[in-house]
ZAMAR-610210 format. One record per residue: residue number from 0; x, y, z of N, C-alpha, C in turn; residue in three letters. Coordinates in steps of 0.02 Angstrom, whole numbers. Layout:
# residues N
NUM	X	Y	Z	X	Y	Z	X	Y	Z	ALA
...
This chain:
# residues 210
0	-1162	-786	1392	-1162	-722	1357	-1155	-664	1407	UNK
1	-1183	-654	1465	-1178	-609	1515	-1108	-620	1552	UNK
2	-1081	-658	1550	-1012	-654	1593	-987	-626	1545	UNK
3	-977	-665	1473	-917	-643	1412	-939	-549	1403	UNK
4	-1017	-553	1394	-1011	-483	1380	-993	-429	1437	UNK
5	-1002	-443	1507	-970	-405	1573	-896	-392	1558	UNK
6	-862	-451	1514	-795	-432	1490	-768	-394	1440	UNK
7	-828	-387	1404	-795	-355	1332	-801	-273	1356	UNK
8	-745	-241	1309	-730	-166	1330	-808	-144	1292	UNK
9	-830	-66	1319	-888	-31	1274	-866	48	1288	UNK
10	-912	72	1243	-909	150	1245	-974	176	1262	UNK
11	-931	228	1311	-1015	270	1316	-1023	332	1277	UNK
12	-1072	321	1239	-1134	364	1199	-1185	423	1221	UNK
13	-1164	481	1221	-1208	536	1265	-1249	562	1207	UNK
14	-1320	546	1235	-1370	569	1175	-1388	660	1219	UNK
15	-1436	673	1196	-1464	741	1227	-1495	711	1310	UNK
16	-1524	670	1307	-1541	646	1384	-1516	610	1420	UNK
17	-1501	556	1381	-1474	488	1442	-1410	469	1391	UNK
18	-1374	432	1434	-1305	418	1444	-1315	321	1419	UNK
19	-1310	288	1347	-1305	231	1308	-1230	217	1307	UNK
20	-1237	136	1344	-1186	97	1344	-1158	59	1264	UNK
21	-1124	73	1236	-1113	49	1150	-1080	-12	1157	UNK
22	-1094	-83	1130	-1031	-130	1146	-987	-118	1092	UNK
23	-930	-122	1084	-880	-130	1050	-883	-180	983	UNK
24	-892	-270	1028	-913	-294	972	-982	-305	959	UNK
25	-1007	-328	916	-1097	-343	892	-1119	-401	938	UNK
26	-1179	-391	983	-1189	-463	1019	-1205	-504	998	UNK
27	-1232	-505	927	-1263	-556	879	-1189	-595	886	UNK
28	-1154	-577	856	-1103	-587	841	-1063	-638	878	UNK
29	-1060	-607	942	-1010	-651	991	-1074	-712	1001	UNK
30	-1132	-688	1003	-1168	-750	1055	-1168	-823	986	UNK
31	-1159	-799	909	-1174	-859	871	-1089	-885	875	UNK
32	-1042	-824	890	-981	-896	888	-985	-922	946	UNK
33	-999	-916	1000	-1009	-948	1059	-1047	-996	1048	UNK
34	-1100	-996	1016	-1146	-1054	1004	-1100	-1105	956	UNK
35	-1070	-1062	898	-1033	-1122	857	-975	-1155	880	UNK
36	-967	-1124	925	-887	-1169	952	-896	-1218	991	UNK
37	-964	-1215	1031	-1005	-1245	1085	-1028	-1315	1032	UNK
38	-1047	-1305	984	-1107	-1361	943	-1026	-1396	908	UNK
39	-1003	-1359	887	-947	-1404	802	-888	-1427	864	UNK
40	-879	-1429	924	-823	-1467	983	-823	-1526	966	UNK
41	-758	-1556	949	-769	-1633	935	-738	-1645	1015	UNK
42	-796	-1680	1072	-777	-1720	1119	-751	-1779	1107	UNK
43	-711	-1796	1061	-643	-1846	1064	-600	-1833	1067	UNK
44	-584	-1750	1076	-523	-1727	1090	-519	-1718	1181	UNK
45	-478	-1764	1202	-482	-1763	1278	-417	-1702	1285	UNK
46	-427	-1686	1343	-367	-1627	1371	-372	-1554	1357	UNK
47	-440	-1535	1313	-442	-1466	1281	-513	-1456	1301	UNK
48	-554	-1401	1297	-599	-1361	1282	-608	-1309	1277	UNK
49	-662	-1280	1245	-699	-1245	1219	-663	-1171	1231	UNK
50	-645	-1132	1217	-591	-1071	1252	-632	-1002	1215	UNK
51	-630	-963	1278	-645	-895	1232	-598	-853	1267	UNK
52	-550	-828	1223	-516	-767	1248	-495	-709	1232	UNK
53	-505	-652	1261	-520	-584	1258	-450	-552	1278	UNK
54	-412	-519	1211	-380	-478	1223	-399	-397	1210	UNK
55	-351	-350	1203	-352	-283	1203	-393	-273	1132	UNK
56	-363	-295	1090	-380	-296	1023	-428	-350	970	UNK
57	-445	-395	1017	-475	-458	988	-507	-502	1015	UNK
58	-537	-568	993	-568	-601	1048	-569	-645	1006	UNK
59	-552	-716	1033	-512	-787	1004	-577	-827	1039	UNK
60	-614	-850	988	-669	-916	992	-637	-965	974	UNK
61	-588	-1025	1022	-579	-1089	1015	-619	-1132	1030	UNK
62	-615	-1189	969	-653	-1267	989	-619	-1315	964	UNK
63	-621	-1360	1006	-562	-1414	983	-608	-1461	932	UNK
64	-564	-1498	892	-559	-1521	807	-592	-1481	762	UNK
65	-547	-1512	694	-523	-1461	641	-584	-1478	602	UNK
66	-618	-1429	580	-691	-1412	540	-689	-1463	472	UNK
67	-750	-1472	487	-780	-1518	456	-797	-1475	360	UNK
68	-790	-1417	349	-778	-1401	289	-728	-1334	290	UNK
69	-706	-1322	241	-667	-1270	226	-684	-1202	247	UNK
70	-631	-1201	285	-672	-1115	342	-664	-1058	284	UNK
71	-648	-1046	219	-664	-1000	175	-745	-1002	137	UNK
72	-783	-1056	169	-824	-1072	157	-884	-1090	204	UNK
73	-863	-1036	236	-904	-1037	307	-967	-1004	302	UNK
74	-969	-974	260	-1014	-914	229	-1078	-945	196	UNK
75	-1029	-988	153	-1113	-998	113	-1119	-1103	111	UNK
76	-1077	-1131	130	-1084	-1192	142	-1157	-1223	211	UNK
77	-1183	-1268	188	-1218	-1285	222	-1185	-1314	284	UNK
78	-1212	-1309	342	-1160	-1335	414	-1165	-1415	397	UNK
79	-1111	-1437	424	-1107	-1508	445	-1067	-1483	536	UNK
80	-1126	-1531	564	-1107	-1540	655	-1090	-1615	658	UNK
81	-1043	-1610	696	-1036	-1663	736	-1071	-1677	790	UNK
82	-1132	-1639	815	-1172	-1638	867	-1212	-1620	862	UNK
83	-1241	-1643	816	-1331	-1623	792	-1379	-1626	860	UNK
84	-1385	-1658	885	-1451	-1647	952	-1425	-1589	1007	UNK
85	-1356	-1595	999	-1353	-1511	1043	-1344	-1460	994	UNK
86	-1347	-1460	907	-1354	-1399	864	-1433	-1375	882	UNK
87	-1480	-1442	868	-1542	-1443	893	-1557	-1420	945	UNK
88	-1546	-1440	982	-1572	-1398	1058	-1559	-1336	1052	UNK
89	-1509	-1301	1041	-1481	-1232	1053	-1530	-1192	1015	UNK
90	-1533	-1217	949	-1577	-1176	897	-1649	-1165	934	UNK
91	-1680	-1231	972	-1741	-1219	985	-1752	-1181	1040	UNK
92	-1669	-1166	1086	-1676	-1150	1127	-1672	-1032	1132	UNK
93	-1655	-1053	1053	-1646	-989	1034	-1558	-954	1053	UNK
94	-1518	-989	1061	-1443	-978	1054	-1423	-969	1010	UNK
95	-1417	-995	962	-1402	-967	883	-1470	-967	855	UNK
96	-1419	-958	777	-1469	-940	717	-1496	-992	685	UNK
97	-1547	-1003	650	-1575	-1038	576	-1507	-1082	562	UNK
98	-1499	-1161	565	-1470	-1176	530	-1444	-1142	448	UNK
99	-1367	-1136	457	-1339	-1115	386	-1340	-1053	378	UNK
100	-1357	-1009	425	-1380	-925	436	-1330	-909	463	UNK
101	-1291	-941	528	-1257	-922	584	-1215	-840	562	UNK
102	-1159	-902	518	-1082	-841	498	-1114	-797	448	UNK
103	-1175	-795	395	-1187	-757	370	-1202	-694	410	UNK
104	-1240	-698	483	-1247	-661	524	-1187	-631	546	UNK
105	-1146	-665	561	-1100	-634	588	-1048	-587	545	UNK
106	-1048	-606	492	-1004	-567	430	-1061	-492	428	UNK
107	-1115	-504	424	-1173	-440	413	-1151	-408	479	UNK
108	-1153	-432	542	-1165	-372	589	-1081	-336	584	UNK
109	-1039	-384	568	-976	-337	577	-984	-289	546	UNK
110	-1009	-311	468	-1022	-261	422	-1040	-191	449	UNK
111	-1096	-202	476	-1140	-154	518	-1101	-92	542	UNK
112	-1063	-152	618	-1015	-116	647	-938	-78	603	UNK
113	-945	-73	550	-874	-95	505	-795	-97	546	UNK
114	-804	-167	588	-746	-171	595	-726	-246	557	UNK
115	-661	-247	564	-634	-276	515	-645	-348	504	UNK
116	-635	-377	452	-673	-448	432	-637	-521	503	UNK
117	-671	-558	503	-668	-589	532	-617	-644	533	UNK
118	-586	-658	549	-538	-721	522	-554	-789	550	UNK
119	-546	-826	502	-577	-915	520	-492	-940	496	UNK
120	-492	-991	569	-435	-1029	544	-443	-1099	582	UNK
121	-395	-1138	558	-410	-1225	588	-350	-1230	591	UNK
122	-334	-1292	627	-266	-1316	645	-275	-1398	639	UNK
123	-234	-1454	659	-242	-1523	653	-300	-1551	703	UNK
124	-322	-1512	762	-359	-1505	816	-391	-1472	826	UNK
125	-407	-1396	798	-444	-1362	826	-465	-1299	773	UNK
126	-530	-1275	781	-530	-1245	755	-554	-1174	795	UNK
127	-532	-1098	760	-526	-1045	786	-553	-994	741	UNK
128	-585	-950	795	-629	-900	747	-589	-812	790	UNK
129	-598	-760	765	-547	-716	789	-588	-661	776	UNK
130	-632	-615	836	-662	-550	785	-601	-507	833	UNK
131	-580	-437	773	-556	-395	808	-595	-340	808	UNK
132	-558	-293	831	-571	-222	868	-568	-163	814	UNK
133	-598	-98	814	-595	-63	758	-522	-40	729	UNK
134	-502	-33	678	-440	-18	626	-469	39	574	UNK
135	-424	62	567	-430	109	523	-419	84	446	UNK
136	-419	105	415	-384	53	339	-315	63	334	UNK
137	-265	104	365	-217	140	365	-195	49	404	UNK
138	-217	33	452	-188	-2	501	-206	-84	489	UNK
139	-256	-61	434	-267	-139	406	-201	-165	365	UNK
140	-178	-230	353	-136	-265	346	-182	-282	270	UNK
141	-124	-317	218	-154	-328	149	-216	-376	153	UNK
142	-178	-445	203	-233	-491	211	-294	-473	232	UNK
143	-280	-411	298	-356	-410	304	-388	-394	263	UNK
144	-390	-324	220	-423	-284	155	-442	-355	117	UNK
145	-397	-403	87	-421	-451	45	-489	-497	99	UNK
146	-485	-510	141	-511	-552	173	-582	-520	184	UNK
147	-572	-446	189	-641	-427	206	-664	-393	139	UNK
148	-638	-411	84	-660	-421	19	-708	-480	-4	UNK
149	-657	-521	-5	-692	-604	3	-750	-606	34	UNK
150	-757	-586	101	-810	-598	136	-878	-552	120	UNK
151	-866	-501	88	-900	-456	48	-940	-489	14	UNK
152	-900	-501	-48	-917	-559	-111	-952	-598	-97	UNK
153	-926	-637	-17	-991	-705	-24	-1058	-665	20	UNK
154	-1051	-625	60	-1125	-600	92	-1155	-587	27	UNK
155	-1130	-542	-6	-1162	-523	-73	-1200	-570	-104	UNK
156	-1173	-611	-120	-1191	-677	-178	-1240	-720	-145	UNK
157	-1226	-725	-51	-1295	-770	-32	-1336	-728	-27	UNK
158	-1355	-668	-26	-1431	-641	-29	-1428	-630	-90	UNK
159	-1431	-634	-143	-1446	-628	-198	-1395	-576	-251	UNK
160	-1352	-561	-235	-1326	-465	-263	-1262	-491	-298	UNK
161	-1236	-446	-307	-1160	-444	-312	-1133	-387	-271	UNK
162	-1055	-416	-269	-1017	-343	-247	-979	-290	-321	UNK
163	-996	-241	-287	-959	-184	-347	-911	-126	-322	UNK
164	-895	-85	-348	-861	-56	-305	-876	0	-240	UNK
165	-937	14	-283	-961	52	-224	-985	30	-156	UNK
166	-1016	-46	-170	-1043	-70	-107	-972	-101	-76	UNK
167	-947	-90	-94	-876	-119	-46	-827	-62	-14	UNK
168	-843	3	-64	-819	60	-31	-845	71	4	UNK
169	-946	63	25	-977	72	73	-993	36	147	UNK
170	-942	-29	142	-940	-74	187	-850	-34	206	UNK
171	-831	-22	182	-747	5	201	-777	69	251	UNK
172	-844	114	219	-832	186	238	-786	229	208	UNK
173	-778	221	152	-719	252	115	-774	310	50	UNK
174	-743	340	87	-775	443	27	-767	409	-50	UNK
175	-814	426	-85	-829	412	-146	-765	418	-187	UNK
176	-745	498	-177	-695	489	-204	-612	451	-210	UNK
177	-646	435	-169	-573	376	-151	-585	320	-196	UNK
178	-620	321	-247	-643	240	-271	-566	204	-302	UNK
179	-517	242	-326	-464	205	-344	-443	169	-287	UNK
180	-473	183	-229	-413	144	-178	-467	56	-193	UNK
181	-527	73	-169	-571	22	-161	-518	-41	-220	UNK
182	-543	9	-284	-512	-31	-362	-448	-68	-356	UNK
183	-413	-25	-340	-340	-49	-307	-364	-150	-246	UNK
184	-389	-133	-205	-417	-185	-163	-453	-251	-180	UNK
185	-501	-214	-242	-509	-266	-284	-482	-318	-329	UNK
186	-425	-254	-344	-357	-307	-393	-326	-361	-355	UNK
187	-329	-345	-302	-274	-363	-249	-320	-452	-229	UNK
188	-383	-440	-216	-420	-497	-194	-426	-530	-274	UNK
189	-423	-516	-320	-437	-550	-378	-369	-595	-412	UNK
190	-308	-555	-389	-250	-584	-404	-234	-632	-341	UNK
191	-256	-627	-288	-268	-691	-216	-311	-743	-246	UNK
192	-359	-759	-294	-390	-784	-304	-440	-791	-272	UNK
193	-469	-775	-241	-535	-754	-195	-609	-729	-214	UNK
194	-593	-701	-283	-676	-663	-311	-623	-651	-362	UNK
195	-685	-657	-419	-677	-640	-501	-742	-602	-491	UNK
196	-721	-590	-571	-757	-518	-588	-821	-555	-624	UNK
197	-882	-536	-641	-945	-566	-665	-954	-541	-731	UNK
198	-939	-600	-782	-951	-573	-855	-936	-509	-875	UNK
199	-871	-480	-830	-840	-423	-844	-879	-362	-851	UNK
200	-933	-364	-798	-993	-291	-794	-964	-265	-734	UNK
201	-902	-255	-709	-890	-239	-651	-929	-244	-591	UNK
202	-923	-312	-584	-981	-340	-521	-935	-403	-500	UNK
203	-927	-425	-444	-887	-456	-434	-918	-515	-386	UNK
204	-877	-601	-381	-919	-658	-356	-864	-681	-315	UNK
205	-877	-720	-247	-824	-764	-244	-788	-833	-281	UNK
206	-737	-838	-277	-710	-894	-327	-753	-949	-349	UNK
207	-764	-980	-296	-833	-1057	-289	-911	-1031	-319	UNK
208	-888	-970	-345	-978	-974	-363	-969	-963	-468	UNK
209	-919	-933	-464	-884	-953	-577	-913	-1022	-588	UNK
């Protein structure tokens, strides 16, 4: 965590007295995909490991073989490891989170930070986690808006809530009056198939939970 974070860019923060270093991304954040890429590594893949790499705009958590459940379902699925006594150790060792907590954490602190949703992807070998750097909504791409819709929906739904429009305009940062755009965003993730609407009270779920 101290090397990766010596690498990541930050901003400095001038209060009235002293001069606060800001990181860029959330450390919660980086230290649980570091932990997850570290624990879910299938060591039968000879010739590869574990990769973290840091560009201008992003930072690429590789681990070699392809996840053991559906990375749209990273959120609220219970973990399956391929390396339970080193998921174990880490947890006790205080590296990650609460089994099954991890990515919920990590979807919340982006939140926090509001930069843009996270992307989970797998390949025949490997699987890859991607946080980027702040965007404006202007500079967000459709997928992302839907994606950090989706991911809305399911933080929502595992603590208990739903999403509506306002709490999603308030995870965007978007002025009240802008709510047609939010609405607009919502159509957009609902016609992706990603989140339906809840007994039509304008409250909205991810797909897997209808």
């Amino acid at each position: 965590m101290d090397y990766v974070n010596d690498k990541l860019p930050s901003s400095e923060e001038i209060g009235r007295v002293f001069r606060k270093e800001v990181r860029i991304y959330p450390e919660l954040a980086v230290r649980e995909l570091i932990a997850n890429a570290l624990i879910h590594q299938d060591f039968n893949i000879l010739g590869t490991s574990t990769m973290i790499e840091i560009f201008e705009n992003r930072i690429e958590f590789t681990n070699p073989g392809k996840p053991l459940i559906d990375t749209k379902r990273f959120i609220d699925h219970s973990p399956e490891s391929r390396n339970e006594m080193l998921a174990s150790l880490m947890r006790r060792m205080n590296f990650c989170e609460e089994r099954g907590s991890g990515i919920d954490k990590v979807i919340h602190e982006i939140e926090l930070y509001q930069l843009p949703a996270p992307e989970f992807l797998s390949g025949d070998n490997y699987t890859r986690a991607i946080l980027y750097s702040a965007k404006s909504l202007r500079q967000m791409s459709k997928p992302d808006k839907v994606r950090a819709c989706y991911q809305h929906a399911c933080l929502k739904y595992v603590s208990g809530e739903y999403m509506t429009n306002q709490s999603f305009r308030e995870r965007l940062n978007i002025d009240k009056k802008n709510y047609p755009i939010v609405s607009r965003l919502i159509r957009e993730a609902i016609k992706g198939g990603v989140i339906v609407e809840y007994e039509k009270l304008k409250m909205y779920i991810p797909f897997w939970a209808k």
